[in-house]
N, C-alpha and C positions, 0 to 999 in steps of 0.2 A: 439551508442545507438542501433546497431543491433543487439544488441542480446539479447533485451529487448524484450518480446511478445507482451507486450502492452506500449502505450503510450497516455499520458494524457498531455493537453495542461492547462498553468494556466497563468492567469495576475495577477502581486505579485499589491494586493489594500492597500490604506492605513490602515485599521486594521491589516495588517500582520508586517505592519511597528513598531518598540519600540525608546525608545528616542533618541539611539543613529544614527538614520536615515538609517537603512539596517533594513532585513527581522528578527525579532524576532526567537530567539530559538525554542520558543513553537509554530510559526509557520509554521515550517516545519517540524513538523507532522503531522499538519492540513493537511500539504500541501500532505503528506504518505495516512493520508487517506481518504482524496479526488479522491486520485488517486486510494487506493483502492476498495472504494467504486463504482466507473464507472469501474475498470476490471473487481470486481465480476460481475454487471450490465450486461456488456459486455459477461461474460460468460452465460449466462443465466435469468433464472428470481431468481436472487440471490442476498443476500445483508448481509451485517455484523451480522443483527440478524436474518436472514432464510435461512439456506443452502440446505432447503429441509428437516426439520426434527427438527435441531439443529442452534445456531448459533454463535460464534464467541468471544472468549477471547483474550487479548494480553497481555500477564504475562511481559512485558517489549519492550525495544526501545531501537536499536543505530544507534545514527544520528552523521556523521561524516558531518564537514562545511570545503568545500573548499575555497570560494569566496564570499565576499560580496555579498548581489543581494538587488535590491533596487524598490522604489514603478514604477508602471508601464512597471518592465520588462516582457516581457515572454520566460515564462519556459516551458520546456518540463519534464516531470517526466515517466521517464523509468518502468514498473512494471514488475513485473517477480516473478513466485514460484518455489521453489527447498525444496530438503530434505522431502520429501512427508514421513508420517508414517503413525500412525494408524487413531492416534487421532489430528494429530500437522501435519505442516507444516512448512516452512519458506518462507518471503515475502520480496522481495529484491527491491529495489529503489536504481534511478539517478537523478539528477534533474541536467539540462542543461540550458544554455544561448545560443543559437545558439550553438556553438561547444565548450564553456567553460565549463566546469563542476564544476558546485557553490556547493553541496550538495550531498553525498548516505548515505545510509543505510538499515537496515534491522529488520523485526519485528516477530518476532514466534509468530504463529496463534494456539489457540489450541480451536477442537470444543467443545463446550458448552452448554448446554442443560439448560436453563433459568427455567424451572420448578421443575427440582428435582437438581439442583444448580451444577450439577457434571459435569466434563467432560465426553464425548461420543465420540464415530468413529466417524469418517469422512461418509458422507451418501452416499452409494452406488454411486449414478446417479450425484451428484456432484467430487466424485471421479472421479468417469468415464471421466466426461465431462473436468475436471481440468488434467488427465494425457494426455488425446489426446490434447487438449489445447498447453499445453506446452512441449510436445512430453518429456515425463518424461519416 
């Protein structure tokens, strides 16, 4: 996980659980963006809808499942961005059991402008903040 910039701790609760008694599909991208939700946080006063200007699309998701994980483990979920553009980035995830790794994947970020419906740059001061962040 060292080379993750950030890290987010989770305890997997029984809603995350489905009937075949492990962690649900659909929750482990709750579980992406939970975790991105506190790195944005982490980086500033930012969040999925406010990057300083604009906020936040995810045009799709790949979740690769390594290992079962089941209700009351805890997990660690690695965050990390790479592939930095204009408008778009990439948002990359781990999700760990102590040293097992049950979970990664990865989500393309593109900014979003909620009023005039279109995509936009990436906002100066968040860029800034997001390459020295992750020494990109």
């Amino acid at each position: 996980m060292n080379d993750f910039s950030f890290q987010f701790a989770y305890r997997v609760g029984v809603a995350d659980i489905n009937y075949g008694g492990h962690v649900a599909n659909s929750a482990v991208l709750n579980f992406f963006q939970d975790a991105r939700i506190a790195y944005l946080a982490g980086l500033g006063p930012y969040s999925e809808i406010d990057l300083g200007g604009c906020g936040l699309i995810m045009p799709e998701a790949h979740v690769f499942y390594r290992k079962e994980m089941f209700h009351g483990d805890q997990l660690n979920i690695g965050v990390k961005s790479r592939d930095l553009k204009r408008s778009s980035w990439m948002m990359e995830y781990r999700i760990e059991r102590g040293a097992e790794l049950t979970a990664e994947g990865e989500t393309p970020l593109i900014c979003f402008n909620y009023q005039t419906r279109k995509p936009c740059r990436i906002p100066p001061d968040f860029r800034a903040t997001l390459i020295a962040f992750e020494e990109l």
